[in-house]
LUMSEKE-537637 format. One record per atom (N, C-alpha, C): x negated, z, y negated. Coordinates in steps of 0.1 Angstrom, whole numbers, padded with zeros to 4 digits, always signed. Example, Ala and Ser with C-alpha at 12.3 -4.5 7.8 and 13.67 -1.06 7.14 Angstrom:
BEGIN
-0132+0078+0057-0123+0078+0045-0132+0078+0033-0128+0071+0022-0137+0071+0011-0129+0079+0000
//
This chain:
BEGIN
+0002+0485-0587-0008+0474-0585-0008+0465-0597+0005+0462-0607+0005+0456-0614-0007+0458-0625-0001+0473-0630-0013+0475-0642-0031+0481-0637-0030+0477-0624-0046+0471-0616-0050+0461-0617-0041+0453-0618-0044+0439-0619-0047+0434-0636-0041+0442-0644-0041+0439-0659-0061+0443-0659-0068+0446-0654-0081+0448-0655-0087+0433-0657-0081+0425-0645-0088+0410-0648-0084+0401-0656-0077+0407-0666-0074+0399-0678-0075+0404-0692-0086+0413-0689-0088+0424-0704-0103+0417-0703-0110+0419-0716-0120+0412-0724-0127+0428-0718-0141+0428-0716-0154+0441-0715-0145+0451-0727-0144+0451-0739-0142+0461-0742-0129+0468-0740-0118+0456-0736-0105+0460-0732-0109+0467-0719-0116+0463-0711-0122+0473-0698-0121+0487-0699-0131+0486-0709-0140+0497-0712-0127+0510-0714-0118+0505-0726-0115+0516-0734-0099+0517-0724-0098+0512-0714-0087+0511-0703-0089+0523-0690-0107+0523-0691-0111+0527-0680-0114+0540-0686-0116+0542-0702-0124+0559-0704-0107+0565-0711-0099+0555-0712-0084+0560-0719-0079+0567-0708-0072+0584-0715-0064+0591-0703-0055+0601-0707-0047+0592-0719-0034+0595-0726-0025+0579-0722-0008+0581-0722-0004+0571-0726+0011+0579-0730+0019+0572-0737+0028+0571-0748+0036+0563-0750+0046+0560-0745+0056+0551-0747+0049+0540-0743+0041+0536-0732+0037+0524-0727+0024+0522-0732+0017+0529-0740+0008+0525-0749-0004+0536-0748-0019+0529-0743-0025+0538-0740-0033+0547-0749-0037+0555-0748-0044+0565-0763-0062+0569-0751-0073+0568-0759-0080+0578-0760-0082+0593-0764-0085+0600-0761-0087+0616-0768-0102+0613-0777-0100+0621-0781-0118+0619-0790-0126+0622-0777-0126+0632-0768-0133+0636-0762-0132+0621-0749-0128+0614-0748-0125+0603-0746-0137+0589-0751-0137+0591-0763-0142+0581-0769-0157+0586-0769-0164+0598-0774-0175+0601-0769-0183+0596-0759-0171+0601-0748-0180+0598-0735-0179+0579-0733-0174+0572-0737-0175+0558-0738-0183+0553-0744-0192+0556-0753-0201+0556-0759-0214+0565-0758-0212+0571-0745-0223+0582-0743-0226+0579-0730-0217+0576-0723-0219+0581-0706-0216+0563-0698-0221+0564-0685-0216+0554-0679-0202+0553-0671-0200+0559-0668-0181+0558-0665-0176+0572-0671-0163+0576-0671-0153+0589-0672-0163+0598-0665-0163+0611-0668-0166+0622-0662-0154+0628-0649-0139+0627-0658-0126+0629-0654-0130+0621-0639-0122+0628-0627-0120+0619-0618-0104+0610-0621-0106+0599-0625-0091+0593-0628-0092+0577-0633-0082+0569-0629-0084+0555-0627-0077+0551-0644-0083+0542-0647-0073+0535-0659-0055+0534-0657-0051+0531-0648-0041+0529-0645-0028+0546-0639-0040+0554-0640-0031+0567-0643-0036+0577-0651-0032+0574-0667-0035+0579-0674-0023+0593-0677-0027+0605-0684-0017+0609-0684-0002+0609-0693+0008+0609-0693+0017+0604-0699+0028+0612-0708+0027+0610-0721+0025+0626-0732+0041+0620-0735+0050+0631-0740+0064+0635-0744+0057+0634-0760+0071+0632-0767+0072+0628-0782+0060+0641-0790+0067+0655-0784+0068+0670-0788+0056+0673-0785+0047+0665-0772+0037+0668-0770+0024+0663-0778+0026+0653-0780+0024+0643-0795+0017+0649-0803+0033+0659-0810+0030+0657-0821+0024+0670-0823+0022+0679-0809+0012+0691-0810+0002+0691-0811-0005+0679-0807-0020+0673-0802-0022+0671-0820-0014+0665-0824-0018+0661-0839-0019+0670-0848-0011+0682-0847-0011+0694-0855-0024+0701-0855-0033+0698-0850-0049+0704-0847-0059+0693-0855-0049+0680-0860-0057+0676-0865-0065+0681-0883-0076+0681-0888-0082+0687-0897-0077+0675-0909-0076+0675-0925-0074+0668-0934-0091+0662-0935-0094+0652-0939-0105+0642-0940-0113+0652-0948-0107+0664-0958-0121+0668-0968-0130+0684-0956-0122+0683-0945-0130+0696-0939-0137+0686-0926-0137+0673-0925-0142+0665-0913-0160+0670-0912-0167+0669-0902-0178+0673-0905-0185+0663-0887-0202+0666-0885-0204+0659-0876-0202+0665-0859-0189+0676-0864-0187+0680-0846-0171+0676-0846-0166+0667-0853-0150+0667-0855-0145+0663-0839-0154+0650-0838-0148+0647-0822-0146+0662-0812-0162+0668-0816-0162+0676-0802-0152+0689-0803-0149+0692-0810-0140+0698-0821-0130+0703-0819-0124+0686-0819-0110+0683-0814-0111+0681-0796-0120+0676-0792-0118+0678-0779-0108+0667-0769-0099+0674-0765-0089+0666-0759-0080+0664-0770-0076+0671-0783-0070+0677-0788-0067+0663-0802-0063+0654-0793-0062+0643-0803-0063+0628-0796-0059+0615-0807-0056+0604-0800-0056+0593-0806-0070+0582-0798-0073+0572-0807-0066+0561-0800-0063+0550-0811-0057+0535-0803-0069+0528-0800-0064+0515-0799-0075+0507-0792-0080+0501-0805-0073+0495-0812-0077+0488-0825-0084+0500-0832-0081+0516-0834-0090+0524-0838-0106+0522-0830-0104+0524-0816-0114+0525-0810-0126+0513-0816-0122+0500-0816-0130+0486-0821-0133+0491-0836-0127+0496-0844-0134+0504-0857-0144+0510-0856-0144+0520-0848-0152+0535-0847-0165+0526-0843-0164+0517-0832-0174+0511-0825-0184+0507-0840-0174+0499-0845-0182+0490-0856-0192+0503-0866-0184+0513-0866-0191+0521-0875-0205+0526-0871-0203+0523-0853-0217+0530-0852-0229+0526-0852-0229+0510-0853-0236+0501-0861-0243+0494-0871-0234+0502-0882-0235+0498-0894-0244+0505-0905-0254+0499-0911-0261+0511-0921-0252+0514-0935-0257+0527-0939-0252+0532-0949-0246+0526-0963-0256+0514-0960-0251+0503-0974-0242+0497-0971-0240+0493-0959-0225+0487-0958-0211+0490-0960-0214+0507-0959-0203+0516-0964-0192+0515-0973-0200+0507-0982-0194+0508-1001-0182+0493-0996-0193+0481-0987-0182+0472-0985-0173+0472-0975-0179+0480-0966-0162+0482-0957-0148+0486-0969-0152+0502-0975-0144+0509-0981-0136+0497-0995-0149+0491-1002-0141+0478-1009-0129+0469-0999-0133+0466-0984-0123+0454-0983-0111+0462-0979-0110+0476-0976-0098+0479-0974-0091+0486-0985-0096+0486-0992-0094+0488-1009-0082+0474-1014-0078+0470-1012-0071+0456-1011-0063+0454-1026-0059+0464-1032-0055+0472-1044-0066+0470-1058-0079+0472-1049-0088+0475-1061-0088+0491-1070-0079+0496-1062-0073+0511-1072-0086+0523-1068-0099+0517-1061-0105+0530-1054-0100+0540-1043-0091+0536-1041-0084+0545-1030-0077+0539-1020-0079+0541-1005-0071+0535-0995-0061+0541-0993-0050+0538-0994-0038+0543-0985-0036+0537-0970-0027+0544-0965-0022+0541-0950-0020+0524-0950-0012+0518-0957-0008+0509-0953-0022+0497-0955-0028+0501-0963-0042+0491-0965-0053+0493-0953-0047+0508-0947-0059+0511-0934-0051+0503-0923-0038+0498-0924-0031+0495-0908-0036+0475-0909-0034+0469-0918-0037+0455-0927-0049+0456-0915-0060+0465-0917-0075+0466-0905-0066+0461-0895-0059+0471-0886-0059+0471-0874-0050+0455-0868-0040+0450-0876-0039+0437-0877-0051+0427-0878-0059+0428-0887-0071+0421-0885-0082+0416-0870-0084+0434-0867-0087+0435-0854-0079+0429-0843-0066+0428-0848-0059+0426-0833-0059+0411-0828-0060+0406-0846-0062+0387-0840-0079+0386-0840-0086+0393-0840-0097+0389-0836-0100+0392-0824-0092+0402-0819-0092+0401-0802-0088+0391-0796-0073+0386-0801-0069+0372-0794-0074+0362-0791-0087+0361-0802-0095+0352-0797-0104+0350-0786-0104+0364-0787-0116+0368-0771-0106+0367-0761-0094+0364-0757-0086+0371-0748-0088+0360-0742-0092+0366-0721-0089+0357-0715-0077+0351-0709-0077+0337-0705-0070+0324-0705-0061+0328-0690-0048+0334-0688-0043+0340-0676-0030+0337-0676-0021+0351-0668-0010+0348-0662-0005+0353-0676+0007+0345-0683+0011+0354-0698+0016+0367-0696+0025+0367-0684+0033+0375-0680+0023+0395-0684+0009+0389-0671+0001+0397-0674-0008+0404-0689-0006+0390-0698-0012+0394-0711-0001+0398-0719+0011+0403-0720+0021+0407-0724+0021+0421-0722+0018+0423-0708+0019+0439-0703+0007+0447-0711-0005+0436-0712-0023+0442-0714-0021+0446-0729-0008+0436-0737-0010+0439-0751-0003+0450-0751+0010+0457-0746+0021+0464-0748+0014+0477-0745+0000+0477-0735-0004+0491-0731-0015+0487-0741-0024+0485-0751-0035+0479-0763-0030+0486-0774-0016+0478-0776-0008+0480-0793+0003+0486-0797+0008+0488-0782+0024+0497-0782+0037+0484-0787+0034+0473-0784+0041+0464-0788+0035+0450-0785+0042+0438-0781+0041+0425-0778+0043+0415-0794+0026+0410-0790+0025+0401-0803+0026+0387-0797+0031+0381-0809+0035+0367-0812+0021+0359-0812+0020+0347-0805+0010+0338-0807+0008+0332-0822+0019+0333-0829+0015+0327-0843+0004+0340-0851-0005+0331-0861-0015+0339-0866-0017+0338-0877-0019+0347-0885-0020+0342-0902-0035+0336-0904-0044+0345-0892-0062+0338-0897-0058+0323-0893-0067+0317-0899-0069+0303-0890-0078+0302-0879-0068+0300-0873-0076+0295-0855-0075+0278-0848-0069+0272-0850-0066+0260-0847-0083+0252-0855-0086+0245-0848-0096+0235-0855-0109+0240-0860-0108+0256-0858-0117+0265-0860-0128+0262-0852-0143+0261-0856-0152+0265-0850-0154+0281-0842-0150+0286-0833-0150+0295-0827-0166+0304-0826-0172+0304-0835-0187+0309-0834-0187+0329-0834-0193+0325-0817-0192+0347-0818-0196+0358-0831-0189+0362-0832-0188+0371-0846-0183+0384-0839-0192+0394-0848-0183+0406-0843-0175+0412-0855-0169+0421-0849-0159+0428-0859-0156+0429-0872-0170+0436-0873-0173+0437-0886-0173+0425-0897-0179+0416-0888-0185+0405-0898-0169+0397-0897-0157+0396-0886-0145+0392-0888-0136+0399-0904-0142+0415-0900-0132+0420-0911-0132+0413-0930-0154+0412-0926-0156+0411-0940-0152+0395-0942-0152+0382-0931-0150+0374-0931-0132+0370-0939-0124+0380-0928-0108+0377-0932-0105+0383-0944-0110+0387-0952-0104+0396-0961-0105+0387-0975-0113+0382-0972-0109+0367-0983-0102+0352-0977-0098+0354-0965-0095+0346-0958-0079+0346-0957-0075+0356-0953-0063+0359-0946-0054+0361-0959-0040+0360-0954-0034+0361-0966-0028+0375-0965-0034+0381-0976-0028+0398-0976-0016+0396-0972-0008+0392-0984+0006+0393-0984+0014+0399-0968+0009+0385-0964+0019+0380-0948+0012+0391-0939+0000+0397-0937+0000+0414-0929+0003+0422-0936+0005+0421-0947+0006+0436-0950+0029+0431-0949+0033+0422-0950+0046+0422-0937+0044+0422-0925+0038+0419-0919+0035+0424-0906+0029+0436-0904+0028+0441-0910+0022+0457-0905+0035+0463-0911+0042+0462-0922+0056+0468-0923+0066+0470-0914+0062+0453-0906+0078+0452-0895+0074+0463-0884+0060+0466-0879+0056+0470-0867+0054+0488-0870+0045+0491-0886+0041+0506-0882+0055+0516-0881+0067+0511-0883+0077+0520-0876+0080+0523-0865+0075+0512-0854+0075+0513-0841+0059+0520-0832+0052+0523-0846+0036+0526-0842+0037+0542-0843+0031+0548-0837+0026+0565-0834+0018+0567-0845+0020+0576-0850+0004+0588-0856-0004+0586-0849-0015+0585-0853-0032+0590-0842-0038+0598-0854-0050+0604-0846-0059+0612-0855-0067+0606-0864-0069+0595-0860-0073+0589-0879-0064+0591-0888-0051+0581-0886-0040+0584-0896-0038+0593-0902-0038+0606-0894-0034+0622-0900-0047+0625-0906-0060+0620-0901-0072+0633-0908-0074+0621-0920-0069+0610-0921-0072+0601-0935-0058+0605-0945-0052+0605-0937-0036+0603-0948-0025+0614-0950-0030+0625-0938-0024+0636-0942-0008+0629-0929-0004+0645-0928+0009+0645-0914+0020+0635-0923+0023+0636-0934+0032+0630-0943+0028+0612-0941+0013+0613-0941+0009+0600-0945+0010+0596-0961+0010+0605-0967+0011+0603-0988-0004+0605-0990-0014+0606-0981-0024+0610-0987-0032+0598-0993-0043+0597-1001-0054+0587-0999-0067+0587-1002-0075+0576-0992-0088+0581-0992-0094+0578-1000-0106+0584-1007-0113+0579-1017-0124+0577-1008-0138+0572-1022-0150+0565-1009-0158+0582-1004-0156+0583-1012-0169+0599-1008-0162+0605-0992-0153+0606-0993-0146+0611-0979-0146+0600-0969-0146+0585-0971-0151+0578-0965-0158+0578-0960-0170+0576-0970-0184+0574-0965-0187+0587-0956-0184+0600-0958-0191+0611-0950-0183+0611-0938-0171+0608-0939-0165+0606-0920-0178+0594-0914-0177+0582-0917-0187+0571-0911-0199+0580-0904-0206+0586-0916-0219+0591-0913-0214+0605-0905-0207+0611-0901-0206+0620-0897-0204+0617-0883-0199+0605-0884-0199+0598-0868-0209+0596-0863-0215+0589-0871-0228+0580-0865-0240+0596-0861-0240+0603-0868-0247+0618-0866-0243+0623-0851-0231+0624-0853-0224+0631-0842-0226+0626-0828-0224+0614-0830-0228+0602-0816-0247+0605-0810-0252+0604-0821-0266+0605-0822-0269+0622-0814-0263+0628-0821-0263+0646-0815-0264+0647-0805-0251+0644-0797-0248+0639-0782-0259+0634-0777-0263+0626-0781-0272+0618-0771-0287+0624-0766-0291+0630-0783-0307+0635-0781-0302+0649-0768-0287+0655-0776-0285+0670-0766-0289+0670-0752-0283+0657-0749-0280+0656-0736-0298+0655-0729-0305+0652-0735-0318+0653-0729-0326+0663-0730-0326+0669-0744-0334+0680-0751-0335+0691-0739-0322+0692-0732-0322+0706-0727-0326+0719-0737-0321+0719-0749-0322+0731-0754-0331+0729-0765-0341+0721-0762-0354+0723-0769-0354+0718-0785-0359+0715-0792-0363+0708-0805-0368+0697-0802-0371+0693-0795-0378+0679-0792-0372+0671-0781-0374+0655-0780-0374+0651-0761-0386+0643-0758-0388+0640-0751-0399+0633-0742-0401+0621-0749-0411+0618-0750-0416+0602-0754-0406+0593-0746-0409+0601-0730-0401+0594-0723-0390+0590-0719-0382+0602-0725-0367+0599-0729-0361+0592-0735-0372+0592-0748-0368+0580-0758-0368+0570-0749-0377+0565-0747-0381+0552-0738-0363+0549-0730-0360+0561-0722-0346+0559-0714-0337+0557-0725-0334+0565-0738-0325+0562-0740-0324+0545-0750-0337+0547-0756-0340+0527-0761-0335+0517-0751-0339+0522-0737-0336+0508-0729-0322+0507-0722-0316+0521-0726-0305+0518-0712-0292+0513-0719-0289+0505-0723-0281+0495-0728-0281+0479-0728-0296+0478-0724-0301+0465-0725-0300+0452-0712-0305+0448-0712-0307+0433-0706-0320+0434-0695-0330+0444-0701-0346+0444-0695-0345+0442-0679-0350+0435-0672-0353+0437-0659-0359+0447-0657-0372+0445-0660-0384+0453-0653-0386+0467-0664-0380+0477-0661-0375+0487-0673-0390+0497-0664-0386+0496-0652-0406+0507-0649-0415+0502-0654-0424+0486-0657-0432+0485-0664-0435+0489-0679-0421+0493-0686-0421+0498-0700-0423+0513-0698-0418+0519-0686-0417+0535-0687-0433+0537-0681-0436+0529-0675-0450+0531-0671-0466+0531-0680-0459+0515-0689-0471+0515-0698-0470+0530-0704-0457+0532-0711-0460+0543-0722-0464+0558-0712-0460+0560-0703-0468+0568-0692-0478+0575-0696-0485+0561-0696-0501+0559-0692-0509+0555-0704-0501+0553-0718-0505+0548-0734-0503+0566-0733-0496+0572-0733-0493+0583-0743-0493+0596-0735-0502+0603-0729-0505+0613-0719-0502+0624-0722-0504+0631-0736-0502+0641-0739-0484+0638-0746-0477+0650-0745-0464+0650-0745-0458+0658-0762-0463+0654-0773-0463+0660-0783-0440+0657-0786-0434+0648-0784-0417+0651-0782-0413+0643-0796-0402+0636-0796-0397+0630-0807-0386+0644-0813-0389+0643-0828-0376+0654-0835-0362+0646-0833-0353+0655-0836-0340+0649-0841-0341+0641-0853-0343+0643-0864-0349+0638-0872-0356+0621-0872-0367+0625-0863-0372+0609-0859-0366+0601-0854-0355+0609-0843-0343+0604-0839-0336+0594-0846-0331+0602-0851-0321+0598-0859-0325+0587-0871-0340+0587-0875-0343+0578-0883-0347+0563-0879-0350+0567-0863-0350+0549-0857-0335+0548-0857-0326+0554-0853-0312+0546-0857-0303+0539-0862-0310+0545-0874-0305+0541-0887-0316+0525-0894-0327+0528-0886-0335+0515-0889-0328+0509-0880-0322+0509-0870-0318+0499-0859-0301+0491-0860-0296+0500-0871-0286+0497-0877-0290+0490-0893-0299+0490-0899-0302+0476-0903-0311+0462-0898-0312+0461-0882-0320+0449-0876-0317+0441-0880-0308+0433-0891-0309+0425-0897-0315+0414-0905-0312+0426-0917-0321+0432-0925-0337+0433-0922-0339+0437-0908-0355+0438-0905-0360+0424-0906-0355+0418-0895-0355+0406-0891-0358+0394-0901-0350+0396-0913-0352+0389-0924-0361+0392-0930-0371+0403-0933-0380+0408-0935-0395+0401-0929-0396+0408-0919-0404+0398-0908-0400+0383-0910-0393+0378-0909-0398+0362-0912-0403+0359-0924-0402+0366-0935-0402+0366-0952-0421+0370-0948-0420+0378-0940-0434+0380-0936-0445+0366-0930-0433+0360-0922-0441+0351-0915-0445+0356-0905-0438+0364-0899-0445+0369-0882-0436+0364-0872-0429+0358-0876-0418+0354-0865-0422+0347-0852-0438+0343-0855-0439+0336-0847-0455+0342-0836-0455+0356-0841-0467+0359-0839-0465+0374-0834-0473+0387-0829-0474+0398-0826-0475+0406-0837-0474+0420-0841-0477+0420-0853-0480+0438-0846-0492+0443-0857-0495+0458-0855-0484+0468-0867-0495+0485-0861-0481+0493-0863-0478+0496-0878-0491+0491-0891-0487+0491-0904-0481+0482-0905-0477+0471-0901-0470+0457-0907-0457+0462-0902-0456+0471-0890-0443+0472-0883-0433+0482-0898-0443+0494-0900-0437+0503-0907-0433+0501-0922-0440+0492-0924-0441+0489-0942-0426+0479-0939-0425+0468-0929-0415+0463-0928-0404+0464-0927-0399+0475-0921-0388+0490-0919-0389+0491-0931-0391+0499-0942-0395+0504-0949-0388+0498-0961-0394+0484-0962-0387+0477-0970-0375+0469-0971-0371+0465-0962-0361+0460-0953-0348+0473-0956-0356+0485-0950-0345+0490-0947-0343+0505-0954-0355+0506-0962-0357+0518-0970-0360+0534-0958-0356+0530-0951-0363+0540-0937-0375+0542-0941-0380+0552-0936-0394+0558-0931-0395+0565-0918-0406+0555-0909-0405+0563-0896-0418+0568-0896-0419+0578-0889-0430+0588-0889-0444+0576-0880-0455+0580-0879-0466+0571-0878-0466+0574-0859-0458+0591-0856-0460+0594-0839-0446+0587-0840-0434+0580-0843-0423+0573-0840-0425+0568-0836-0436+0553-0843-0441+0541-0846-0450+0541-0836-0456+0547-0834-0464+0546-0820-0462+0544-0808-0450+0556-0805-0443+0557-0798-0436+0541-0793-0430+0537-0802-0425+0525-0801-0432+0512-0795-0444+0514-0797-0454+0509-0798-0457+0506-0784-0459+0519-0776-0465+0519-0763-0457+0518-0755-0445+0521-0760-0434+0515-0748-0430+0497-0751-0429+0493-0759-0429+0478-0756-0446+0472-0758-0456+0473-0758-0465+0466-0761-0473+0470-0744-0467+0462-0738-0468+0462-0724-0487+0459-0718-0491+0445-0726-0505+0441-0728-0511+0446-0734-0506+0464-0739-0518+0471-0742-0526+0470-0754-0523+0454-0758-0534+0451-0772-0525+0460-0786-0519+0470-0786-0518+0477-0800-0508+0463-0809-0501+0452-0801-0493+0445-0807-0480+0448-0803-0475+0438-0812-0451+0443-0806-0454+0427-0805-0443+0423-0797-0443+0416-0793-0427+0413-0806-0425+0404-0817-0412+0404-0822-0404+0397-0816-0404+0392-0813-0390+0380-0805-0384+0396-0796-0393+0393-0787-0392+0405-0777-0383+0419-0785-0391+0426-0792-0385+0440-0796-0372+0431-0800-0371+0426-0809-0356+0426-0815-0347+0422-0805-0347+0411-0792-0341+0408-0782-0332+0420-0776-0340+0427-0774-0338+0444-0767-0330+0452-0774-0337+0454-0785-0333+0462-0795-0316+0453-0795-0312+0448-0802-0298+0441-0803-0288+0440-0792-0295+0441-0777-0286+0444-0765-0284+0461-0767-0294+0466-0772-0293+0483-0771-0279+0487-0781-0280+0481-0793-0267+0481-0804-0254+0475-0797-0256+0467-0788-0243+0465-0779-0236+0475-0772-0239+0490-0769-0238+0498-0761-0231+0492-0752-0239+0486-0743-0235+0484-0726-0221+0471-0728-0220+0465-0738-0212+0455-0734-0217+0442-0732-0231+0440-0729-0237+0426-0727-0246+0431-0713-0238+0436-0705-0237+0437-0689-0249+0451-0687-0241+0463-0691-0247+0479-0685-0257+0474-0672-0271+0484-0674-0279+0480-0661-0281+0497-0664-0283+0502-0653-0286+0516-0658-0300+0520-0653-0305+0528-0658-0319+0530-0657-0320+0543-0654-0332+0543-0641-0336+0552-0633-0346+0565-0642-0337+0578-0639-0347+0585-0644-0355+0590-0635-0370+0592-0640-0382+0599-0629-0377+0613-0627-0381+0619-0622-0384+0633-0625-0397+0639-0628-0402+0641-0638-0422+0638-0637-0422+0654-0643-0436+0655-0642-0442+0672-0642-0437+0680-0655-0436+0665-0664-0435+0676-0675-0417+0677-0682-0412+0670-0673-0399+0673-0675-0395+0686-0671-0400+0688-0658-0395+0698-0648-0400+0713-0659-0414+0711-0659-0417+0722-0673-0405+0724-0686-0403+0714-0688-0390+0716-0701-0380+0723-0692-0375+0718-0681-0363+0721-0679-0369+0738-0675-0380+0745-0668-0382+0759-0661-0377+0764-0680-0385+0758-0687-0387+0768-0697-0372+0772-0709-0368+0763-0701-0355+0762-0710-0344+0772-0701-0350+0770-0687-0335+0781-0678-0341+0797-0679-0351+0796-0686-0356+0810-0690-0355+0817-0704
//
């Protein structure tokens, strides 16, 4: 009942990765890849199994799970599915992975510079662990205000070990303004004093496990290190891979999915109340069922991982305050973000938020949505009803045939 009770003193994502985690290890809980997928794909575990009985792995068993892991130059966009059960992420890994699947391509060069800490072009192990210190005091700040006893136990199953309240970032007198991860990492890395984590990551990675990052970046030894090109194509190989999953799961087989799948999968992360008046307009905007590619797919994603970027765009425009049609939308992507979305994307997009019909986006609106959707379900999951409509059922006959 105790580590039941550790649920109401974990932050949404400590939830999350508590409730889809179903490895543990010397007190310390692990994800499988096949693990992390579905937390990022699905609304609860598939597994019938509670956070608090996870299963609980021997040294030997360990280090079997790791021996399947691949070196970083053979990684490719099925590595998760790949590996399967057959491997094991931490928590501070997990808050990584997340960040990555948010991030556009150009950001790549500055992640790989701030863990570069050397300047030598190449990460080693100990410059990748410096991150997970980083991560770990940026959680503390999220941590909620409880019984200690209880946040003692939350860290020891989190980190594999009980951290000290003292902190190298500055936190006292701090404006506390919500930041995510990413923008923490790139924030502390001129902030924090190398020196003093990278002693603190010395005192602790002897008492820390291997995971499958460590080994597929640094090799079983750990003497390996990464350069940016192997970098960069694990990131993107993620972000692909995640993306794969998601279209598969709808396609049923096909090369295409439904206008109106899109529609399901745009909305179902979000905040929207009234999610039938969007599946409805586009319904009844878009009759005939011509199917988004993977491709198109995949190319709003990557626009939606520079919304930034867009955003700043559009005001440079001066629409911030106004509706705007589907050339101003496209050229503004475009430039912004170097994307090109197809003209049936853009449409698409179009008919499902442009609810009044007039051929406008409403901007406040799309971006609102759009930025709960990049949350994946951590600014309060609502899930969204699928129809069963005529022309689904057609995909699905033609596909069991």
């Amino acid at each position: 009942s105790d580590l039941e009770d550790l649920h109401l003193y974990a932050t949404p994502r400590e939830q999350r990765f508590r409730r889809f985690a179903s490895l543990e290890f010397e007190g310390q809980l692990y994800m499988t890849p096949y693990d992390f997928i579905q937390a990022v794909t699905s609304d609860e575990p598939k597994r019938k199994q509670e956070f608090y009985s996870a299963k609980t792995a021997r040294g030997n068993e360990l280090n079997q799970i790791l021996m399947e892991t691949p070196p970083v130059w053979k990684g490719s966009s099925k590595l998760f599915r790949n590996l399967n059960e057959k491997g094991v992420i931490s928590y501070t890994e997990y808050l990584f992975l997340l960040c990555i699947l948010t991030k556009p391509h150009a950001g790549f060069r500055i992640a790989f510079n701030m863990f570069d800490t050397d300047g030598n072009e190449m990460v080693d192990k100990k410059e990748f662990l410096v991150l997970q210190e980083i991560f770990r005091k940026k959680n503390e700040k999220r941590e909620k205000k409880g019984d200690e006893e209880k946040r003692a136990m939350l860290h020891l199953q989190l980190y594999g070990y009980h951290t000290s309240t003292n902190s190298v970032l500055k936190t006292e007198g701090e404006d506390l303004v919500p930041r995510s991860y990413w923008d923490t990492l790139r924030r502390s890395t001129s902030q924090a004093l190398f020196s003093d984590l990278a002693e603190r990551v010395d005192d602790i990675s002897s008492s820390l496990s291997d995971t499958t990052l460590l080994v597929h970046f640094f090799g079983k030894k750990g003497k390996a290190e990464l350069n940016f090109e192997d970098f960069y194509r694990f990131m993107d190989n993620l972000q692909t891979e995640v993306l794969e999953i998601e279209f598969l799961s709808y396609s049923n087989g096909m090369n295409t999915i439904s206008e109106e799948d899109f529609a399901h999968i745009l909305l179902r992360y979000t905040n929207v109340e009234n999610t039938s008046s969007y599946l409805e307009n586009m319904r009844c905007s878009i009759p005939e069922e011509k199917g988004i590619t993977f491709e198109e797919f995949r190319s709003f994603f990557q626009f939606l991982n520079n919304l930034e970027d867009f955003t700043i765009a559009m005001q440079m425009y001066n629409f911030a305050s106004r509706s705007i049609g589907q050339d101003e939308f496209k050229r503004a992507v475009y430039v912004a973000t170097g994307v090109k979305l197809s003209p049936h994307l853009v449409n698409t997009v179009f008919k499902i938020f442009d609810v009044d019909r007039d051929d406008q986006l409403s901007y406040k609106e799309f971006i609102g949505i759009m930025k709960d959707r990049l949350n994946r379900g951590f600014r309060g999951y609502k899930p969204i009803q699928r129809y069963t409509t005529f022309k689904s059922c057609v995909r699905k006959e033609l596909y069991s045939r």
